[in-house]
C-alpha positions in Angstrom: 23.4 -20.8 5.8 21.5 -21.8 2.9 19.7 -19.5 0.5 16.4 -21.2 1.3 17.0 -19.9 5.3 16.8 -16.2 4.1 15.7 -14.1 7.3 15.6 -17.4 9.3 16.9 -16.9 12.8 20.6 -17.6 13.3 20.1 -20.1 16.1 20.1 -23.3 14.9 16.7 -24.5 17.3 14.4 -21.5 16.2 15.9 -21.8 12.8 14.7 -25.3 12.7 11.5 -24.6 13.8 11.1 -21.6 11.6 11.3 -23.8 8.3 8.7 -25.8 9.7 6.3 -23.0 10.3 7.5 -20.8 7.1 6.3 -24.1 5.3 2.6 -24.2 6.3 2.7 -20.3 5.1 5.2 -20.4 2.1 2.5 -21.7 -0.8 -1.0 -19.8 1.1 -2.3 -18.2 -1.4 -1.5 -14.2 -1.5 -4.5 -11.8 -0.1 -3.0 -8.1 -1.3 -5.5 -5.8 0.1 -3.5 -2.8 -0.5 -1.6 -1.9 -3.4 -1.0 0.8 -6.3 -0.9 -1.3 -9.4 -2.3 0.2 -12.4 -5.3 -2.0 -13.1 -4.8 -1.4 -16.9 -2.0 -3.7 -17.1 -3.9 -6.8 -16.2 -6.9 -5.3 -18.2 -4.9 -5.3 -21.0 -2.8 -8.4 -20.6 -0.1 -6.3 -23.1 3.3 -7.9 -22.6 5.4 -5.9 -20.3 7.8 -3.3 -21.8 11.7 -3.6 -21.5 13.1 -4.2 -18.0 13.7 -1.2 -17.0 10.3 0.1 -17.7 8.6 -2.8 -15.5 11.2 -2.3 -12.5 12.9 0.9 -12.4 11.0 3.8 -13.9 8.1 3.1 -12.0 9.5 2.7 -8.5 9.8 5.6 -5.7 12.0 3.2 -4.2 15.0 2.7 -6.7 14.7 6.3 -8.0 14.7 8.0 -4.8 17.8 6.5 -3.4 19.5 7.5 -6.9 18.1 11.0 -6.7 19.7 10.7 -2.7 23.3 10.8 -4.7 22.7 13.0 -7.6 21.5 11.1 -10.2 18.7 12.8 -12.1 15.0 10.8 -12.0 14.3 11.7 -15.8 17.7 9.7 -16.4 16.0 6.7 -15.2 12.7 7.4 -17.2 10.8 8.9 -14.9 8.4 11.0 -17.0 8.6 15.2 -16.8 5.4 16.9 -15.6 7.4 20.4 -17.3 7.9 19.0 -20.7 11.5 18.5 -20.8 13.2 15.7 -22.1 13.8 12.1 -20.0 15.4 8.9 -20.6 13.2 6.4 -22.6 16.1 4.1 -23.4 15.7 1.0 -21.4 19.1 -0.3 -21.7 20.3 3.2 -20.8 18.6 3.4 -17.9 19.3 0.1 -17.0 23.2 0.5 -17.4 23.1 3.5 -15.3 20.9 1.5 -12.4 23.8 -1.0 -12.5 26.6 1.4 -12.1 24.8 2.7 -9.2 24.1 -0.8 -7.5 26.2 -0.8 -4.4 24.0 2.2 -3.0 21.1 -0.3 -2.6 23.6 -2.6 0.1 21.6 -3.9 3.3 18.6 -2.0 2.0 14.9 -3.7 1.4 14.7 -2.8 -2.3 18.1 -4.7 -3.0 16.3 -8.1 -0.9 13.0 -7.4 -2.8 15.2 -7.3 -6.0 17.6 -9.8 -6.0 14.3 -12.0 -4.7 12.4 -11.0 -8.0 15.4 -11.7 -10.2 16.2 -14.7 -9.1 12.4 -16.2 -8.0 10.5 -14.8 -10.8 12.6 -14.2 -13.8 15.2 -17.3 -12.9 18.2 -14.8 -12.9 20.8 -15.5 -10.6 23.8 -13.3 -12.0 24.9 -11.4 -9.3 24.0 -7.3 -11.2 26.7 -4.4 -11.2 28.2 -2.6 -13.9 30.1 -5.4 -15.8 26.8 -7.9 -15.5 24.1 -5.0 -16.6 24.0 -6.1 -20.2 23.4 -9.7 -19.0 21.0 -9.3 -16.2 18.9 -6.9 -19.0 18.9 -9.2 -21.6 18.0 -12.4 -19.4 15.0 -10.3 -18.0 13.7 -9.0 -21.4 13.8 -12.6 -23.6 11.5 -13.5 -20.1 9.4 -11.2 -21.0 9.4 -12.0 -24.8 7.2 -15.4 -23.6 3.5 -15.5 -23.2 4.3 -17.1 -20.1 5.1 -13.7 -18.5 2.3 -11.9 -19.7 0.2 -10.3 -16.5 -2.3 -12.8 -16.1 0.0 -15.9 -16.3 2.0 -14.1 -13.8 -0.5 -13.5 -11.7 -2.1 -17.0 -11.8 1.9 -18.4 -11.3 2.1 -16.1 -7.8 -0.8 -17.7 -6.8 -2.7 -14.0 -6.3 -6.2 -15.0 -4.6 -7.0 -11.2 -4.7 -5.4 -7.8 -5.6 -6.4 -4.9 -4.9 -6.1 -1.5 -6.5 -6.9 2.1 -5.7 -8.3 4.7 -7.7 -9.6 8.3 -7.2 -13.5 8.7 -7.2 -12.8 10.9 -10.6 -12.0 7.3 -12.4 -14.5 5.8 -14.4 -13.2 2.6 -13.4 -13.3 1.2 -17.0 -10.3 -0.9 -16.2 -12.0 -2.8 -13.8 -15.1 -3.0 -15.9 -13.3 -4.8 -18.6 -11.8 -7.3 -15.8 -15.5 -7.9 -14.3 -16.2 -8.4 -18.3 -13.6 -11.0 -18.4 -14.4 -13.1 -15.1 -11.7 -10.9 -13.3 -13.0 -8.4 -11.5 -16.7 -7.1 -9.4 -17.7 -8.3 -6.4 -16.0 -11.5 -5.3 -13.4 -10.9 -8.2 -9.6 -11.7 -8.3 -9.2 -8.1 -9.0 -10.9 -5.5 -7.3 -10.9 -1.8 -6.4 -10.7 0.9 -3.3 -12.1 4.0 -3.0 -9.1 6.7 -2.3 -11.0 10.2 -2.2 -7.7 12.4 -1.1 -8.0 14.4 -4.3 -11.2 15.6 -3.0 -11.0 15.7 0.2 -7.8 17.5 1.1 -8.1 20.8 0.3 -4.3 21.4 -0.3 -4.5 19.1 -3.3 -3.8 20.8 -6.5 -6.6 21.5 -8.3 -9.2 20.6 -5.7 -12.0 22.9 -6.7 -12.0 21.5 -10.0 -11.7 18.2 -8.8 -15.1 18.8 -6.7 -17.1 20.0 -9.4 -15.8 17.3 -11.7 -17.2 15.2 -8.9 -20.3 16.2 -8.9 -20.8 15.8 -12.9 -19.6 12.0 -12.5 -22.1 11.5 -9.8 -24.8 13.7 -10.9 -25.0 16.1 -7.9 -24.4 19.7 -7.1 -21.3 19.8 -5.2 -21.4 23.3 -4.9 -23.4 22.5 -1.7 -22.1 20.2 1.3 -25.2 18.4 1.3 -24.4 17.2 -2.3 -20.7 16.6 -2.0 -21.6 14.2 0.1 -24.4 12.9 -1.7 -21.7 12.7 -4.4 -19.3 10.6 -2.1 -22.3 7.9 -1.3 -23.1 7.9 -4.7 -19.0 6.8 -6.3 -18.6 4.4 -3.2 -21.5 2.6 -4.3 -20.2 2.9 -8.1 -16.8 1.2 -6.1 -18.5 -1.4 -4.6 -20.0 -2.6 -7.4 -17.0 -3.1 -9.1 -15.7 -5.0 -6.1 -14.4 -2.5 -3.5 -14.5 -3.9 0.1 -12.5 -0.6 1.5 -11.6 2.8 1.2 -8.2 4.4 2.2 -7.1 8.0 3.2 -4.2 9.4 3.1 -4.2 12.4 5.1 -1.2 13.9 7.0 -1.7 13.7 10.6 -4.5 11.2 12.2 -6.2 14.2 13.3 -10.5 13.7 13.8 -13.0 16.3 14.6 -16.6 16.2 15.3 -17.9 19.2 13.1 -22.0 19.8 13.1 -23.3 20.3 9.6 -23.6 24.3 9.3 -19.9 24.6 10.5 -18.9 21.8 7.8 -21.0 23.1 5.2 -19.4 27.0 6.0 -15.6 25.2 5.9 -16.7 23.5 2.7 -17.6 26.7 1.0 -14.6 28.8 1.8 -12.5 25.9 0.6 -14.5 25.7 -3.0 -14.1 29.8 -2.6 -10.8 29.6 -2.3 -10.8 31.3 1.3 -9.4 28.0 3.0 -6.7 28.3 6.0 -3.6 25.0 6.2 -5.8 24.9 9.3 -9.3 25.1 7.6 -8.0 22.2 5.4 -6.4 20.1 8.5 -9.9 20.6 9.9 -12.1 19.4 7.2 -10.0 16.6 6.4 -10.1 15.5 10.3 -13.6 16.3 9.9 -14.2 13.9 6.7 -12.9 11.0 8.4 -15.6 10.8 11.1 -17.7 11.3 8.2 -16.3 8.5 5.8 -16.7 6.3 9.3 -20.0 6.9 9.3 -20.7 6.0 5.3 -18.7 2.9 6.5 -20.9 1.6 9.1 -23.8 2.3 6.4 -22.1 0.8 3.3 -19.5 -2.0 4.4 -16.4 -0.4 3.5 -13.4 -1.0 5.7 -12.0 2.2 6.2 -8.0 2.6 6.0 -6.3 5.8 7.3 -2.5 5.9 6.0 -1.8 9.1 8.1 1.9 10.5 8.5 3.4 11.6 5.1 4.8 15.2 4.2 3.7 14.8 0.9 6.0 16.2 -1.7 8.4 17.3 0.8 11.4 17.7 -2.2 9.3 20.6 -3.9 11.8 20.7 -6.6 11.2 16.7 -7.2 7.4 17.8 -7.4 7.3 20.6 -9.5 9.9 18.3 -12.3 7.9 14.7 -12.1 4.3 15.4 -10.3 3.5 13.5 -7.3 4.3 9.4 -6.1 7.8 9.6 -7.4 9.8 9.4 -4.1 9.7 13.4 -2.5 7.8 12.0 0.8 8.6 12.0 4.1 7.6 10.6 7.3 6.4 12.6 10.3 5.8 12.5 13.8 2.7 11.4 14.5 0.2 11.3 17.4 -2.8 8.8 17.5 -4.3 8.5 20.8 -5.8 12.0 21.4 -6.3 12.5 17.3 -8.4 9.5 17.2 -10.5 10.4 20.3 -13.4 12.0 18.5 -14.0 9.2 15.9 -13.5 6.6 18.8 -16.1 8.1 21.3 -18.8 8.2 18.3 -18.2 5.2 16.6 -15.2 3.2 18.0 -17.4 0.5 19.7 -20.1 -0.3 16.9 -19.4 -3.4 15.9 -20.4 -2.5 12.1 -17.3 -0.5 11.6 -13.9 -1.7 10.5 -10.8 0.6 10.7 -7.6 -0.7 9.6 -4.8 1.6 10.7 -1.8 2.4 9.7 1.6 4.5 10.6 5.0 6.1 9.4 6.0 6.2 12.9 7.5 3.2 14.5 7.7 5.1 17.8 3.7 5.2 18.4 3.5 0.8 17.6 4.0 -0.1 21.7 2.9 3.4 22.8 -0.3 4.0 21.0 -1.6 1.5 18.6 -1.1 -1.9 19.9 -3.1 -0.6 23.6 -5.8 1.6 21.0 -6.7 -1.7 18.8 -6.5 -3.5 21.7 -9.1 -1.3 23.1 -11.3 -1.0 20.8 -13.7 -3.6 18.6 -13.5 -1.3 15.7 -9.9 -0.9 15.0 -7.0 -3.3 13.1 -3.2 -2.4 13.2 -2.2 -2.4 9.0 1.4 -4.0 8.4 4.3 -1.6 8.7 4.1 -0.2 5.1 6.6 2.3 3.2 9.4 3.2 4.6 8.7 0.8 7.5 8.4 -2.2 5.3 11.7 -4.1 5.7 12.4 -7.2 7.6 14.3 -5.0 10.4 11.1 -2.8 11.5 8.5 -6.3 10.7 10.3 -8.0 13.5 10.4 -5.0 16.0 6.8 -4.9 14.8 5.7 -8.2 16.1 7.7 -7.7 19.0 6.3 -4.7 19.8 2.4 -5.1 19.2 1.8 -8.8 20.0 2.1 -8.1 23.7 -0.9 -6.2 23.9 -2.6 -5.9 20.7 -2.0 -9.9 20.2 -1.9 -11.0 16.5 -5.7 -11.4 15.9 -5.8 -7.5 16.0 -3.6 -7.0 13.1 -4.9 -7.3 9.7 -2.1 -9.0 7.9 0.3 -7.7 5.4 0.0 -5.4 2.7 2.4 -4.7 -0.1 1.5 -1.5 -1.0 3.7 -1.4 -4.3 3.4 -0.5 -7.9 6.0 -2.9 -8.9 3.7 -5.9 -10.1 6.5 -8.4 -10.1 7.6 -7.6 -5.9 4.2 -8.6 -5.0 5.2 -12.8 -4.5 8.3 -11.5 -2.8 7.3 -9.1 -0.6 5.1 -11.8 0.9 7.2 -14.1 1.1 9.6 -11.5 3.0 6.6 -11.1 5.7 5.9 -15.1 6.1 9.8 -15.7 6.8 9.9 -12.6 9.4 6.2 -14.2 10.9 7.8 -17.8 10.8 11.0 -16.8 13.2 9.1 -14.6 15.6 6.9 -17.2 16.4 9.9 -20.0 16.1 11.1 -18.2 19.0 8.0 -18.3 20.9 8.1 -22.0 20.2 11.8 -22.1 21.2 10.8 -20.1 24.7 8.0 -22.5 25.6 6.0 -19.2 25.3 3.6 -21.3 22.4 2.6 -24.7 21.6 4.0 -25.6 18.2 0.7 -26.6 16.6 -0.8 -23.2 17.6 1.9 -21.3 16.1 1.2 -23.8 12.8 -2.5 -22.3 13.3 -1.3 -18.8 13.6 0.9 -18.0 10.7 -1.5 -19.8 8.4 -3.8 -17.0 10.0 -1.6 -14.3 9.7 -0.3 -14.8 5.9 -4.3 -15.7 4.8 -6.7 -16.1 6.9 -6.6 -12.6 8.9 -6.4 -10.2 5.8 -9.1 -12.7 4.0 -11.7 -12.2 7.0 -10.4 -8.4 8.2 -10.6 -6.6 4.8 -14.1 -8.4 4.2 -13.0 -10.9 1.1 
């Protein structure tokens, strides 16, 4: 099987009519609605640092299966949060990545990888430990030309629109020097989303502080509920004008909870007081979601909820490197009776647009396919994390499409901070898209020029129209 059938269907008819349909998606251009990269870099437009520094050191992926057999993060460059020493020799780290190679076999990362080698730095050396040297040196003189710069790379992956996320404590001076330079604001190439975990969640370190530094940025006394939300209003409309179309929220379970204002403002308080319960903070966050639904339906804002993640379950990973550096896990997690409250207020205005996501493959066919099927104000996100891989994008479509169909799913995120995956993560999604519906095709189940029209939908048109660019 050629190189060019990667993730195509074995059998020869659906293969056949999977090149066909991957063809009409393969050069769309790429709607990332959700992602991590730091804005700064195509701010900037500074060249990229050595190879390992643009693919290893910032990747949860890589450095968490490394960690998973013993080999230490701050040996691969991830930065110390304690003070102690780490690796900053990119050749170093690199050598050690390639001795460590064969964990990565039948895994996404090694796909997303080799991909990125190959399709974006021309690099077709098969890596391991007697090839590191070459691999590295191949990648850095790429990187050496102008024509590998940020911008150039993003113009050559034919990125319609990227979107990052910051915290409504950044002053968002990145993205005012892309609106500066044509790249950024509203209807900008680069754009923003509003992710308010850091003061929401009550758990988070340092959230008091994070509060009142709130309330300075926005000019309002947060040591009140009535101003913390006034805050709130205030950044998101500091976010939308520098582009934001959504907001996204992270909490750990999809829990919602229709709180009146006194009992809010009392849970508030002890939480600023330092008085807060794990269940006083699982309530308010529950509680802020029907509340960020409702600044939604006033302000535009899709609203993303990425519930299901133990955050810093490896404690010792979190208290070496910080947080975002590979020490979460994926929980159970329960969406139908969670939801309830937010549904029965707002889950039939037309106004509001929830895109949701999940860690737990389990709840696709159970829960979320029949909810967004049920209701005009919800979206199924792509399978995202540690369900991003070709395996669990398949069982995807095979498990929502049935009920949910595919108009009810909002397209395919990357949610990555390696800059360089972005094409090929994509492309991974339009190959898995192009052999389910092949096999529809193959079936008789749809006409061929309908499933033309639908993965044209699903790679661009979908995420375009759903997250409101």
């Amino acid at each position: 099987m050629s190189r060019a059938d990667l993730l195509f269907p074995a059998e020869p008819t659906q293969r056949g009519i999977a090149r066909e349909l991957y063809a009409l998606a393969k050069n769309q251009p790429i709607i990332s609605p959700h992602g991590h990269i730091d804005p700064a870099i195509l701010a900037e437009d500074t060249p990229f640092p050595d190879p390992a520094q643009l693919i290893i050191c910032p990747d949860h992926y890589v450095t968490r299966m490394l960690l998973s057999q013993g080999v230490s993060p701050a040996s691969l460059g991830v930065p110390t949060r304690t003070g102690e020493p780490y690796e900053t020799d990119g050749r170093t780290i690199w050598r050690l990545f390639a001795e460590h190679w064969h964990l990565f076999r039948g895994t996404p990362s090694r796909l997303w990888l080799e991909e990125t080698f190959a399709n974006v730095f021309g690099v077709t050396t098969r890596l391991g430990p007697d090839t590191a040297d070459e691999v590295y040196d191949a990648i850095a003189a790429k990187l050496a030309e102008p024509e590998f710069r940020p911008r150039a790379l993003f113009e050559r992956f034919n990125i319609e629109v990227l979107a990052t996320t910051e915290s409504p404590l950044d002053d968002l001076g990145r993205h005012a020097k892309l609106a500066a330079d044509g790249w950024g604001g509203p209807g900008g190439r680069v754009i923003t989303t509003f992710r308010p975990d850091n003061v929401v969640d009550m758990e988070f370190d340092g959230w008091a502080e994070n509060v009142a530094r709130l309330g300075e940025i926005a000019g309002e006394d947060t040591t009140t509920y009535s101003g913390y939300l006034a805050a709130l209003r205030s950044r998101r409309q500091a976010f939308i004008a520098a582009g934001a179309t959504s907001s996204d929220h992270g909490h750990l379970t999809a829990r919602t909870v229709l709180l009146d204002e006194p009992e809010a403002a009392a849970l508030f308080v002890r939480g600023l007081r330092g008085e807060a319960t794990e269940g006083d903070a699982e309530t308010f966050r529950a509680h802020m979601i029907v509340e960020f639904a409702k600044m939604s339906i006033e302000d535009g804002l899709v609203l993303q909820l990425h519930p299901g993640a133990v955050r810093n379950h490896n404690r010792w990973l979190y208290a070496s490197h910080g947080r975002d550096v590979g020490g979460d896990i994926p929980q159970a997690t329960e969406y139908v009776y969670n939801l309830m409250p937010l549904l029965e207020k707002y889950g039939n205005d037309p106004r509001l647009r929830v895109v949701l996501y999940t860690l737990d493959e389990d709840t696709f066919t159970r829960e979320l396919a029949p909810l967004a099927g049920g209701y005009a104000s919800l979206f199924l996100g792509a399978p995202w994390w540690f369900l991003d891989s070709p395996e669990v994008l398949r069982r995807y479509r095979e498990a929502v499409t049935e009920t949910a169909g595919f108009y009810n799913t909002a397209g395919f995120v990357d949610d990555t901070r390696a800059f360089c995956s972005i094409p090929v993560r994509h492309d991974v999604s339009r190959r898995i898209d192009a052999g389910f519906l092949a096999r529809l095709v193959a079936e008789h189940r749809l006409p061929l020029d309908e499933a033309a029209e639908t993965i044209v939908d699903l790679a661009y048109r979908l995420p375009k129209r759903i997250f409101k660019l």
